[in-house]
N, CA, C and O atoms as a GROMACS GRO file, in nm:
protein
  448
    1UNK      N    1   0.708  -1.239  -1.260
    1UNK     CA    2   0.627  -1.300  -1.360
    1UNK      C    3   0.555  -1.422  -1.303
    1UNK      O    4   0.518  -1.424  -1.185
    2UNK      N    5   0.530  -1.558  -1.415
    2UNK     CA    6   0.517  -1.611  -1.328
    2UNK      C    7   0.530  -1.733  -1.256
    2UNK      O    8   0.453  -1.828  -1.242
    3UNK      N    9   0.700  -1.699  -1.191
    3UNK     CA   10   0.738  -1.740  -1.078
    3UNK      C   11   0.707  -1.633  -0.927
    3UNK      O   12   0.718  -1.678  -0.813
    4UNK      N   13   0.684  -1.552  -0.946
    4UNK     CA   14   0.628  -1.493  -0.871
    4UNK      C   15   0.500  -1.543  -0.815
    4UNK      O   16   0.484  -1.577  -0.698
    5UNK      N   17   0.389  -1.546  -0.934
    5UNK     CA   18   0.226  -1.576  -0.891
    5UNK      C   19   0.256  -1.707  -0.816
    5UNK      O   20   0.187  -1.731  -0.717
    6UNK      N   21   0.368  -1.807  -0.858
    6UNK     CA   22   0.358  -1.933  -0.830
    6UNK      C   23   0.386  -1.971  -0.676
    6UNK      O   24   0.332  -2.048  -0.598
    7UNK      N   25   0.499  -1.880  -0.667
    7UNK     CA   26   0.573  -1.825  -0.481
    7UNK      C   27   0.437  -1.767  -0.363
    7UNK      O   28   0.415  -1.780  -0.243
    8UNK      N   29   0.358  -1.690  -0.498
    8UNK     CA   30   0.276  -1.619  -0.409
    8UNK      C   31   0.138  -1.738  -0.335
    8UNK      O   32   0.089  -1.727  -0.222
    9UNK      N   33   0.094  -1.866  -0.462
    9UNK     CA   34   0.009  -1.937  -0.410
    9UNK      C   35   0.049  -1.992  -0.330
    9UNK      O   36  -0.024  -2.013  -0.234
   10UNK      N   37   0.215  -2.055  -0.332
   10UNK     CA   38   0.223  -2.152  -0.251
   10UNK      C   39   0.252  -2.098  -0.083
   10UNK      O   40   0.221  -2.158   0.020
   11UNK      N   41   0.305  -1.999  -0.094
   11UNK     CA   42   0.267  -1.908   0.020
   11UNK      C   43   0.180  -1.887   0.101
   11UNK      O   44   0.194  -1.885   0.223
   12UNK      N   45   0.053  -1.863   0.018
   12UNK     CA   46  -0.063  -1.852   0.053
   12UNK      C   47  -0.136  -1.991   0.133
   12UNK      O   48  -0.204  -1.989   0.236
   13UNK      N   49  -0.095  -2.117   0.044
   13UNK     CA   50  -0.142  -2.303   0.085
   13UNK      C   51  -0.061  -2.268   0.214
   13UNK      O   52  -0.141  -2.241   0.304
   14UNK      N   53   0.060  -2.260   0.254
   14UNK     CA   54   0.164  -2.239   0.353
   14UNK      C   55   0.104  -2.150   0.463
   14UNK      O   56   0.093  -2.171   0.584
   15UNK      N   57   0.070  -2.050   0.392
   15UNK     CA   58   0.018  -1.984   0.558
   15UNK      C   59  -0.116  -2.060   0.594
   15UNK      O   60  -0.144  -2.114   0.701
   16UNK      N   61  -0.187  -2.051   0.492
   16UNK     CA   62  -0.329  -2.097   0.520
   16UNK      C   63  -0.345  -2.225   0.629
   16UNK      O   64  -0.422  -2.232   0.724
   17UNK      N   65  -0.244  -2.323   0.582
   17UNK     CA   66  -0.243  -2.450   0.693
   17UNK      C   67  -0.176  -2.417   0.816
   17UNK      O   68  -0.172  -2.508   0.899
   18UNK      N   69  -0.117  -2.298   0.850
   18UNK     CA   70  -0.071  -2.232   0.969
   18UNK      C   71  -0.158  -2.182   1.057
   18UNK      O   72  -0.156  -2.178   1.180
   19UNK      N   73  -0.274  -2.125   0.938
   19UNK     CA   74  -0.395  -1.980   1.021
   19UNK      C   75  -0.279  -1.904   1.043
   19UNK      O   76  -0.258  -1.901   1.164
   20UNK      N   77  -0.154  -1.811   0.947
   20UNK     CA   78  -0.115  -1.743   0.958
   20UNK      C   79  -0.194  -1.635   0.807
   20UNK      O   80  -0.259  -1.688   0.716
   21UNK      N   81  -0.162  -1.454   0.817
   21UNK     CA   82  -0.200  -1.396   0.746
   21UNK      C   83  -0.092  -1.375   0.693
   21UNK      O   84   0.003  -1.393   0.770
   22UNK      N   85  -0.062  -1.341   0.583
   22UNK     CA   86   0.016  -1.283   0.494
   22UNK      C   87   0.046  -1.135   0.489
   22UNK      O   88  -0.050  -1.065   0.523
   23UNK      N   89   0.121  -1.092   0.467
   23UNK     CA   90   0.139  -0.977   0.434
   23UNK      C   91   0.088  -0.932   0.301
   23UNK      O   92   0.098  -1.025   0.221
   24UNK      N   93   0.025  -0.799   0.233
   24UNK     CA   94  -0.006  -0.742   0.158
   24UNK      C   95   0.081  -0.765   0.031
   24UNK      O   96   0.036  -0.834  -0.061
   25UNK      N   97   0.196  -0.713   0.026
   25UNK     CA   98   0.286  -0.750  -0.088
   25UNK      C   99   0.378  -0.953  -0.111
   25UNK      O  100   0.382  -1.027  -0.013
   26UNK      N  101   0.411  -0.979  -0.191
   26UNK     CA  102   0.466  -1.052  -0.196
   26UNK      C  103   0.567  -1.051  -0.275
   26UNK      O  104   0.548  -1.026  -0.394
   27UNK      N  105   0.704  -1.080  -0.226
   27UNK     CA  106   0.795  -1.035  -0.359
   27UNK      C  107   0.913  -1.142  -0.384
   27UNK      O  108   0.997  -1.177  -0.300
   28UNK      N  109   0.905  -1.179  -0.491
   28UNK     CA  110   0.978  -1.313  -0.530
   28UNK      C  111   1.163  -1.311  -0.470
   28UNK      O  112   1.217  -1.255  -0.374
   29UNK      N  113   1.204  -1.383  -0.557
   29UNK     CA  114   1.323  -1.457  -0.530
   29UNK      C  115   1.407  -1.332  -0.621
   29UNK      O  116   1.503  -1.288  -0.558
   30UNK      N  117   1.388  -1.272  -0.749
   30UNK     CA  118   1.429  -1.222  -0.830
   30UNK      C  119   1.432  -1.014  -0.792
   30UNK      O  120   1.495  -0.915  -0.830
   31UNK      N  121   1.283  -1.058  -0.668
   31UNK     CA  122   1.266  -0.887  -0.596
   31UNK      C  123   1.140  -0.847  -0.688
   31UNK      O  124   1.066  -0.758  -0.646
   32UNK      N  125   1.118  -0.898  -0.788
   32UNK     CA  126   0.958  -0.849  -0.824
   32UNK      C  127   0.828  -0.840  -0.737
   32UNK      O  128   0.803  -0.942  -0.673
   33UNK      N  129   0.774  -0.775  -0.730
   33UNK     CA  130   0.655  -0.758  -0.615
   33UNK      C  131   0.508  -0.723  -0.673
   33UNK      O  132   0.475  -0.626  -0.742
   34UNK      N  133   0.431  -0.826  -0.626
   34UNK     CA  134   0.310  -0.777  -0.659
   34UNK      C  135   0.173  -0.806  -0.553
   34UNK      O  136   0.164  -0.907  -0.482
   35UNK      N  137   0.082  -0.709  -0.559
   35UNK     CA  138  -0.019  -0.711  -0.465
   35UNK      C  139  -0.074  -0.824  -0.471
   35UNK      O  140  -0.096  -0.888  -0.573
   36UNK      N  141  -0.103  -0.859  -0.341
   36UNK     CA  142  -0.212  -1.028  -0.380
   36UNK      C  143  -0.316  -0.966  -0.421
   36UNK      O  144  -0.378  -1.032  -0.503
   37UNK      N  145  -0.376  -0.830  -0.390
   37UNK     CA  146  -0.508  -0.759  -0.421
   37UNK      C  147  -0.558  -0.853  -0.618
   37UNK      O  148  -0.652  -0.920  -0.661
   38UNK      N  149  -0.424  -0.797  -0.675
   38UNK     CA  150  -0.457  -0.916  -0.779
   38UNK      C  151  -0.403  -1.003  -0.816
   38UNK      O  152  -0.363  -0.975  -0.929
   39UNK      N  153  -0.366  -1.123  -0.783
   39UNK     CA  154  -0.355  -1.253  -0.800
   39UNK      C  155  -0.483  -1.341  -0.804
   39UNK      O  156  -0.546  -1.370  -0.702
   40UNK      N  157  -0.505  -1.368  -0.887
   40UNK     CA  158  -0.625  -1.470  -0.887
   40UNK      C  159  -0.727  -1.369  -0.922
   40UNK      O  160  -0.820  -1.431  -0.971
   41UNK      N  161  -0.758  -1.227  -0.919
   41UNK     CA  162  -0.853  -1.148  -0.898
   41UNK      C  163  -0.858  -1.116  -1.058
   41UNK      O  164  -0.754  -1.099  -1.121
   42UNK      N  165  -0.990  -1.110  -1.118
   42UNK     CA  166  -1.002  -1.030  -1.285
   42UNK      C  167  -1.089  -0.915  -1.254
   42UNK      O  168  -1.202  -0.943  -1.211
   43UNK      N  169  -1.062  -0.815  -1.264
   43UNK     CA  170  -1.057  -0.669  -1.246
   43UNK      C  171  -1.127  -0.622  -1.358
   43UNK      O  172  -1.063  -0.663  -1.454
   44UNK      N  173  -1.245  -0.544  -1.406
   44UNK     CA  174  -1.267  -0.458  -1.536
   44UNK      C  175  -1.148  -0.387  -1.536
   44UNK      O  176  -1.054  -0.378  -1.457
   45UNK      N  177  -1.185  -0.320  -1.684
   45UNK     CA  178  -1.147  -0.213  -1.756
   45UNK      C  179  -1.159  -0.105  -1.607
   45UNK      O  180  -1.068  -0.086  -1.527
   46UNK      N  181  -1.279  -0.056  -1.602
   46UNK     CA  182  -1.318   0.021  -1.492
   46UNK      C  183  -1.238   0.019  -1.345
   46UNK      O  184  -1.160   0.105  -1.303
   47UNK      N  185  -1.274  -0.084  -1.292
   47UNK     CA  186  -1.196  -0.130  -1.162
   47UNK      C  187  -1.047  -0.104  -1.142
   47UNK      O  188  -0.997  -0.052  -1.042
   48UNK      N  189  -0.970  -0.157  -1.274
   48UNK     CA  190  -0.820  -0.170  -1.284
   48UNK      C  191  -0.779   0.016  -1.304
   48UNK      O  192  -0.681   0.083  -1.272
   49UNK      N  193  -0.889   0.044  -1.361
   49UNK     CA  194  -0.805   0.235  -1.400
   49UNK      C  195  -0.845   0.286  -1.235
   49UNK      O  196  -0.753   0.341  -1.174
   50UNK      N  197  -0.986   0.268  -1.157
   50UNK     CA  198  -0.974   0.290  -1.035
   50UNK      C  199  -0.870   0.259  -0.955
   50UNK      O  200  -0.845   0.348  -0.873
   51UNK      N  201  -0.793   0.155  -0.949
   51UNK     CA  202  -0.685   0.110  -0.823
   51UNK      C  203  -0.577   0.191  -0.920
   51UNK      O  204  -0.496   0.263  -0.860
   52UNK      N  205  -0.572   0.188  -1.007
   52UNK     CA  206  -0.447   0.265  -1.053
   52UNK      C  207  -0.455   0.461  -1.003
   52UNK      O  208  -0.369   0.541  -0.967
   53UNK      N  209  -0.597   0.470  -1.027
   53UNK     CA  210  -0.598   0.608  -0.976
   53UNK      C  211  -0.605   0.636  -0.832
   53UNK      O  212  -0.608   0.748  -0.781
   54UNK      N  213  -0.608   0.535  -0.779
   54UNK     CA  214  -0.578   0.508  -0.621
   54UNK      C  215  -0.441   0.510  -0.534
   54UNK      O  216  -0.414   0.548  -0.420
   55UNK      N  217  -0.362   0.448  -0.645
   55UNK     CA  218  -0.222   0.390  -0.626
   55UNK      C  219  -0.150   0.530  -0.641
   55UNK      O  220  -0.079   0.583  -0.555
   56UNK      N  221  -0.191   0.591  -0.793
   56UNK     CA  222  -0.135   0.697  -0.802
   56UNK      C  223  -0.133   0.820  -0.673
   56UNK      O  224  -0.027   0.870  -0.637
   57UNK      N  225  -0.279   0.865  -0.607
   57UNK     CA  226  -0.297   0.948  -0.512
   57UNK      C  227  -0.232   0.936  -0.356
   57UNK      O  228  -0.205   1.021  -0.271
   58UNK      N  229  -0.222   0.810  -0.360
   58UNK     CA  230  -0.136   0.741  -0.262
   58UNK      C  231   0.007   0.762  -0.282
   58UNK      O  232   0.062   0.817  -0.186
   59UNK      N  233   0.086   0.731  -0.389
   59UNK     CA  234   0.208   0.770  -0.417
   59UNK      C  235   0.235   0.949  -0.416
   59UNK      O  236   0.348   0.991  -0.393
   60UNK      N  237   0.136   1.031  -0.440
   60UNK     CA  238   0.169   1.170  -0.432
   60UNK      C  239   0.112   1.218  -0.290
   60UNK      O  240   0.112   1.337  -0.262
   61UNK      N  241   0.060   1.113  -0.196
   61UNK     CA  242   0.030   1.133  -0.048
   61UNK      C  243   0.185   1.125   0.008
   61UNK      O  244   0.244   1.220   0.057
   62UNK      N  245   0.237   1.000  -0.009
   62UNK     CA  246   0.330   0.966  -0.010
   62UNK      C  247   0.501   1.099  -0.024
   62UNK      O  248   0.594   1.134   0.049
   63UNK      N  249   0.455   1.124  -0.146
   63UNK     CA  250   0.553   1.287  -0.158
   63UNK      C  251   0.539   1.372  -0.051
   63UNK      O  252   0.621   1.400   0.036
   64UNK      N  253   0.397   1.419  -0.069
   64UNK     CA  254   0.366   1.496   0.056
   64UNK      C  255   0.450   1.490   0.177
   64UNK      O  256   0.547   1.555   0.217
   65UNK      N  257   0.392   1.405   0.217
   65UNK     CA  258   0.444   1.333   0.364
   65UNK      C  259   0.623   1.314   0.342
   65UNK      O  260   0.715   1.354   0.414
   66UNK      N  261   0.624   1.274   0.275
   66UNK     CA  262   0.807   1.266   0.342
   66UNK      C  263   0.886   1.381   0.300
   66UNK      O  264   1.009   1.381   0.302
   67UNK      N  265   0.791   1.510   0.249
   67UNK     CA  266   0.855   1.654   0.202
   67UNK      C  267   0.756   1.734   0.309
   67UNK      O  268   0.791   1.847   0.343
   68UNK      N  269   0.666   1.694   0.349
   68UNK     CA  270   0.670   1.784   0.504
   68UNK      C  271   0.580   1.722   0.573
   68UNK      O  272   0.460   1.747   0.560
   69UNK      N  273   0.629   1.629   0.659
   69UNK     CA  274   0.575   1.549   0.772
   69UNK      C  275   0.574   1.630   0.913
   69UNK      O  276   0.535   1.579   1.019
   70UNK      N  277   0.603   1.712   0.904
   70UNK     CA  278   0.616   1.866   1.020
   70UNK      C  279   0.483   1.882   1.064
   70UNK      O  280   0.447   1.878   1.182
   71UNK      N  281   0.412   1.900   0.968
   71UNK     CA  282   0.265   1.966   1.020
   71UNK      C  283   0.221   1.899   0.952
   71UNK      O  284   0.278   1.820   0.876
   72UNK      N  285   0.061   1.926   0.970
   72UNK     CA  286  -0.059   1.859   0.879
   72UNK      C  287  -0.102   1.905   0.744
   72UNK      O  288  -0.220   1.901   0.710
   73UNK      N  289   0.007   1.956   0.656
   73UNK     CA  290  -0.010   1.996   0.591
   73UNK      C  291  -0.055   1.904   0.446
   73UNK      O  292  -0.128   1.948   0.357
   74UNK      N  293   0.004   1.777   0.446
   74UNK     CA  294   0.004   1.670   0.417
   74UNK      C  295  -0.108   1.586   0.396
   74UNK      O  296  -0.133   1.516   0.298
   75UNK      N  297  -0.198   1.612   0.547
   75UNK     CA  298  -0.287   1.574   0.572
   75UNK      C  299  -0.439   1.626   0.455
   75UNK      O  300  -0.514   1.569   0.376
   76UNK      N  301  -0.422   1.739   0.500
   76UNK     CA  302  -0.485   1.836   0.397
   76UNK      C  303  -0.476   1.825   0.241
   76UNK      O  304  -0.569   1.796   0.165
   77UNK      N  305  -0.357   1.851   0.211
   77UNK     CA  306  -0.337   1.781   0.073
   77UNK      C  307  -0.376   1.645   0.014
   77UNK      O  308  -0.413   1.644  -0.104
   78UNK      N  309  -0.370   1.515   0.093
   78UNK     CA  310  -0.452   1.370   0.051
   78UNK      C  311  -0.542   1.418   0.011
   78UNK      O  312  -0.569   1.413  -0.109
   79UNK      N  313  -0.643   1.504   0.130
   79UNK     CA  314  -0.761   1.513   0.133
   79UNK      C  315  -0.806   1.561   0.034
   79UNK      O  316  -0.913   1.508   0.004
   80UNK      N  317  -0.774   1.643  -0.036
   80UNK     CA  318  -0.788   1.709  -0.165
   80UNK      C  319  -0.779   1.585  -0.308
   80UNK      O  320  -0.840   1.586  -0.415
   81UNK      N  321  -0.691   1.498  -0.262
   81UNK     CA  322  -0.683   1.406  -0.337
   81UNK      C  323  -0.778   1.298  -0.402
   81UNK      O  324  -0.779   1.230  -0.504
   82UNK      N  325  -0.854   1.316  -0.298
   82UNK     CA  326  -0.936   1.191  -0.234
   82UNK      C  327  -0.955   1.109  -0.141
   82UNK      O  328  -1.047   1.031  -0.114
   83UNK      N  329  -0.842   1.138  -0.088
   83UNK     CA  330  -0.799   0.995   0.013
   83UNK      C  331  -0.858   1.035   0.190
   83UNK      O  332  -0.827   1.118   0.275
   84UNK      N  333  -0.959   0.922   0.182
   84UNK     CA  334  -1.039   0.977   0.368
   84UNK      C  335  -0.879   0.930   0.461
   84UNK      O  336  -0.796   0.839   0.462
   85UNK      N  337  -0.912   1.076   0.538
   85UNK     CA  338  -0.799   1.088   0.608
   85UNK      C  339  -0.832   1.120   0.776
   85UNK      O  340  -0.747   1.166   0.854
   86UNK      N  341  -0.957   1.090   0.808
   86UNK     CA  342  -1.059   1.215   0.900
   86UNK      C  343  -1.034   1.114   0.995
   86UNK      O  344  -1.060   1.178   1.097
   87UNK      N  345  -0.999   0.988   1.038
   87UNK     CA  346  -0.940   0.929   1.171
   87UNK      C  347  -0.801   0.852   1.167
   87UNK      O  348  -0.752   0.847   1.054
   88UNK      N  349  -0.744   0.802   1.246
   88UNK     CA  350  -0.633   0.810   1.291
   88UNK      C  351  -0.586   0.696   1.205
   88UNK      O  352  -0.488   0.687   1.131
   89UNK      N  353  -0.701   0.595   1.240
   89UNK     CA  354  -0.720   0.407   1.144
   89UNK      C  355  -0.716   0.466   1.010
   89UNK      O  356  -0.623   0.398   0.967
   90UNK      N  357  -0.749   0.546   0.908
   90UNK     CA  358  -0.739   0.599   0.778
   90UNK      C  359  -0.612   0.689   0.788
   90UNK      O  360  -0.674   0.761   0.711
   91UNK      N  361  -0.553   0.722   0.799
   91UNK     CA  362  -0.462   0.790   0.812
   91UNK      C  363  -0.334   0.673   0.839
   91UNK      O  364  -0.234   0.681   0.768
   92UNK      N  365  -0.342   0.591   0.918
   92UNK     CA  366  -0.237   0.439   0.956
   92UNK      C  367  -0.243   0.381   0.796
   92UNK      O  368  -0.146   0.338   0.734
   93UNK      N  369  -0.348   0.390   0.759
   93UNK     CA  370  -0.418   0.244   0.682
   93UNK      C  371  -0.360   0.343   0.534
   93UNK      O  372  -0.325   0.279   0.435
   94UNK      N  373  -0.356   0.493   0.531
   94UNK     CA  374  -0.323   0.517   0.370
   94UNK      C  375  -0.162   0.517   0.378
   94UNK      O  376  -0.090   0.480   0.286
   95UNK      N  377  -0.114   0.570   0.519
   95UNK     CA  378   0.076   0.570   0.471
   95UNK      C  379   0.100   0.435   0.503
   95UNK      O  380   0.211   0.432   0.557
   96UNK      N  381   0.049   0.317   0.496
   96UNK     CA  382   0.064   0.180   0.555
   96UNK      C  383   0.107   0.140   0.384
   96UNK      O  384   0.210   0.092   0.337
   97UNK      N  385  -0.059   0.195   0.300
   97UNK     CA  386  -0.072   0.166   0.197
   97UNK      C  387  -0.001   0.269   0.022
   97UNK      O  388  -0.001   0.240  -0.098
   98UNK      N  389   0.045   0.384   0.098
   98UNK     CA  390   0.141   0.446   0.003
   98UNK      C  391   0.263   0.414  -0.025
   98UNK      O  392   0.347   0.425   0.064
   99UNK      N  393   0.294   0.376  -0.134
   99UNK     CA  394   0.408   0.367  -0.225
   99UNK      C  395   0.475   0.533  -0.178
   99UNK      O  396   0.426   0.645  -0.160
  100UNK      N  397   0.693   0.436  -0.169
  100UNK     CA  398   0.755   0.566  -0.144
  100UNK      C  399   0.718   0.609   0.013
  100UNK      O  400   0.757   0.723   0.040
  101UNK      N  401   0.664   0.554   0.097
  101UNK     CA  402   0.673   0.674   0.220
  101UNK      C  403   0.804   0.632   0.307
  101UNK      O  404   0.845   0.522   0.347
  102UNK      N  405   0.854   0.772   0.318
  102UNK     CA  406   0.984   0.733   0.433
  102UNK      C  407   0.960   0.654   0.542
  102UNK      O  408   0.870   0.686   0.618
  103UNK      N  409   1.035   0.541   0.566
  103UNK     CA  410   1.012   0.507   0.684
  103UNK      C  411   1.087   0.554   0.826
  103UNK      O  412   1.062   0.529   0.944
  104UNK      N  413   1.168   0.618   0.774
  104UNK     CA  414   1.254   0.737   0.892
  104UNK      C  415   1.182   0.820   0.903
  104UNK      O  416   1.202   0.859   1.018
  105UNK      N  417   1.092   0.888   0.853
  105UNK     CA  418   1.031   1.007   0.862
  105UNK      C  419   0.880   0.934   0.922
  105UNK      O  420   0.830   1.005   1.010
  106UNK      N  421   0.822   0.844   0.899
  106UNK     CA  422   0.702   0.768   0.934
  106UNK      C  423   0.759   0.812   1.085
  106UNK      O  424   0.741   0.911   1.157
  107UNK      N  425   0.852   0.667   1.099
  107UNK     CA  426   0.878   0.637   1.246
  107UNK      C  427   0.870   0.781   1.349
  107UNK      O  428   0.812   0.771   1.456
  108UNK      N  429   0.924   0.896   1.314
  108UNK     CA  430   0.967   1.024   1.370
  108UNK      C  431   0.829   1.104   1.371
  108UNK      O  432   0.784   1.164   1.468
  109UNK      N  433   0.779   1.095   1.262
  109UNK     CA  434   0.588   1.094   1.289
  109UNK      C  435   0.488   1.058   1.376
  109UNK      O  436   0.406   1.130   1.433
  110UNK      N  437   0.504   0.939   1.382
  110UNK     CA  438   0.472   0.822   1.474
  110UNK      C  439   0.526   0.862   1.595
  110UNK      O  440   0.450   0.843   1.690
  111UNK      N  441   0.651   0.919   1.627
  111UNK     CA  442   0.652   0.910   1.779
  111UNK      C  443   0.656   1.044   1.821
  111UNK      O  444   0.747   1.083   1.893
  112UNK      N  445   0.556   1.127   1.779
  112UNK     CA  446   0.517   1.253   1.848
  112UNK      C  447   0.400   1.231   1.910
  112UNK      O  448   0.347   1.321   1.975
   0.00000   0.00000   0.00000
C-alpha cells in the first residue's frame, strides 16, 4: 500500500544520488510488490486495460514456457499471443518480463 509507494520513492532519491538503476519491481517490507512502471505514472482507462492485457499474455507465455521449454514450441505460441518474439533481445526481454516463469527451467534454457 502505501508504505510500499513510500519505500519505493525513497529508493528511487537513494539510488538516484548513487547513479545506480533500480530494478523493475519493488517489494516492501510486508512482500507486496509493485511495478515502478506505475508509481507516480496516471494511466487512462485505455492504457491501464492495455498493460493488463499485456501482463496477462505474458503470464500465459510464461505457462507455455515452463510446460515445454524443450522446443520452440512456446515460442510460437507468444507469438500468436502477441508478444514480438523474432530476436533473441525480445525473447530475453518477454521471459525477463513474464510473471510465473521457472527459473530452473529458464536457467536450463539458457544454457543450451
Amino acid at each position: 500500500g502505501l508504505l510500499t509507494i513510500v519505500e519505493s520513492i525513497a529508493r528511487r532519491v537513494k539510488a538516484s544520488s548513487k547513479d545506480r538503476k533500480l530494478d523493475k519491481t519493488v517489494t516492501s517490507s510486508g512482500g507486496d510488490s509493485i511495478d515502478e512502471d506505475f508509481v507516480g505514472e496516471q494511466l487512462t482507462e485505455e492504457e491501464f486495460q492495455e498493460k493488463k492485457k499485456q501482463k496477462a499474455a505474458l503470464s500465459k507465455l510464461a505457462e507455455f514456457f515452463n510446460d515445454n521449454n524443450t522446443t520452440d514450441e512456446w515460442i510460437h505460441r507468444g507469438k500468436e499471443l502477441g508478444i514480438p518474439l523474432d530476436t533473441a533481445e525480445q525473447v530475453a526481454d518477454a521471459l525477463f518480463q513474464a510473471p510465473g516463469v521457472d527459473k530452473g527451467k529458464l536457467g536450463i534454457y539458457m544454457g543450451k
